[in-house]
C-alpha positions as CSV (number, residue, x, y, z in Angstrom):
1,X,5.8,53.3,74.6
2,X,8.7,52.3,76.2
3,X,8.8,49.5,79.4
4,X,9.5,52.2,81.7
5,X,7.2,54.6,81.0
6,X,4.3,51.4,81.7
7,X,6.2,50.6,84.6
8,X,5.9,54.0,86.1
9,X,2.0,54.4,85.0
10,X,1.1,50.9,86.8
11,X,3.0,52.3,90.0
12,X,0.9,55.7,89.9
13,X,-2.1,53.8,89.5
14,X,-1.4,51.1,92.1
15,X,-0.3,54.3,94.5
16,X,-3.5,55.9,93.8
17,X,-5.8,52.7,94.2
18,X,-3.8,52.2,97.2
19,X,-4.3,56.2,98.6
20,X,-7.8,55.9,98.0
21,X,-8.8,52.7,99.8
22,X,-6.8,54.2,102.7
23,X,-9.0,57.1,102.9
24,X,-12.0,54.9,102.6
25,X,-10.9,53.1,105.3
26,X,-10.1,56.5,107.2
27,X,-13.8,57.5,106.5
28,X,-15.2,54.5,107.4
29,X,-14.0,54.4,110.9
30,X,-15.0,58.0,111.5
31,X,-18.3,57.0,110.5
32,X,-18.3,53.7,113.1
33,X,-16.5,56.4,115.7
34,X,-19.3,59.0,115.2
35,X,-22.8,56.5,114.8
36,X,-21.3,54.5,118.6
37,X,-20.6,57.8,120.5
38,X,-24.8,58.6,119.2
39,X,-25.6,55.0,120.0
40,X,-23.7,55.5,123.7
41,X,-25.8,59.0,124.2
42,X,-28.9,57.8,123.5
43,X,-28.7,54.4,125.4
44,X,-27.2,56.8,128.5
45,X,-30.7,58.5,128.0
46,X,-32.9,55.7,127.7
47,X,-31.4,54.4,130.6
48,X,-31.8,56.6,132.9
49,X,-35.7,57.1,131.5
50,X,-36.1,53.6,132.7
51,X,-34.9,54.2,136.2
52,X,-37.3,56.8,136.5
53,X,-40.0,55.2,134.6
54,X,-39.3,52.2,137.1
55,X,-39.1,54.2,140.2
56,X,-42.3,55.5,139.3
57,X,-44.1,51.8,138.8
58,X,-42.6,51.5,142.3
59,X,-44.2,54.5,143.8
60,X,-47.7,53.6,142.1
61,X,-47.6,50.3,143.5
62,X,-46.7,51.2,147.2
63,X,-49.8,53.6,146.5
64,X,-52.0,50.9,145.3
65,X,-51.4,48.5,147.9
66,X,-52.7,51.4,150.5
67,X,-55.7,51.2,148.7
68,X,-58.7,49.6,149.2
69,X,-62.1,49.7,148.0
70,X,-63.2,50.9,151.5
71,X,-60.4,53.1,152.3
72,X,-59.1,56.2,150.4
73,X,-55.5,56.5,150.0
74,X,-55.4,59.9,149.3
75,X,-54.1,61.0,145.5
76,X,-52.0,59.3,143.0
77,X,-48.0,59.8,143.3
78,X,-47.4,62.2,140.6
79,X,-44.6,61.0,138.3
80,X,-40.7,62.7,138.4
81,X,-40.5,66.1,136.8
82,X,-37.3,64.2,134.4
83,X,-39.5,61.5,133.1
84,X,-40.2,61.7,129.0
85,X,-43.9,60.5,129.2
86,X,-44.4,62.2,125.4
87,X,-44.6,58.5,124.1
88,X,-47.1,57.7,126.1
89,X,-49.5,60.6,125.3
């Protein structure tokens, strides 16, 4: 074999080692891209399950401090219609 024809491998293989770790790369920040936009949706959810969750707290205790062991109040606020209480049952 002949200097240039060693030369000319070592380029193809340095041009593909380089190809692929671009495309790595390329993956790898799709990945990141596509695991924060599901990380941003689900913290948009959980947020807004806390303000109702908290609303709800807020309602229960305005409702409890109408109540006293003499008195009846009349019945317990029922909680929003958009609040997730599966983990809870």
């Amino acid at each position: 074999m002949d200097v240039g024809t060693l030369a000319a491998t070592g380029v193809a293989a340095l041009v593909a080692v380089t190809t692929w770790t671009q495309s790595r790369r390329a993956d790898r920040r799709s990945d990141f891209t596509t695991i924060t936009t599901e990380l941003r949706r689900d913290l948009a959810v959980e947020r807004a399950q806390r303000k109702l969750t908290t609303s709800f707290l807020l309602d229960l205790l305005k409702w409890a401090r109408k109540v006293e062991p003499t008195t009846q109040a009349g019945p317990v606020p029922d909680p929003p219609a958009e609040l997730d209480l599966t983990p809870w049952r």
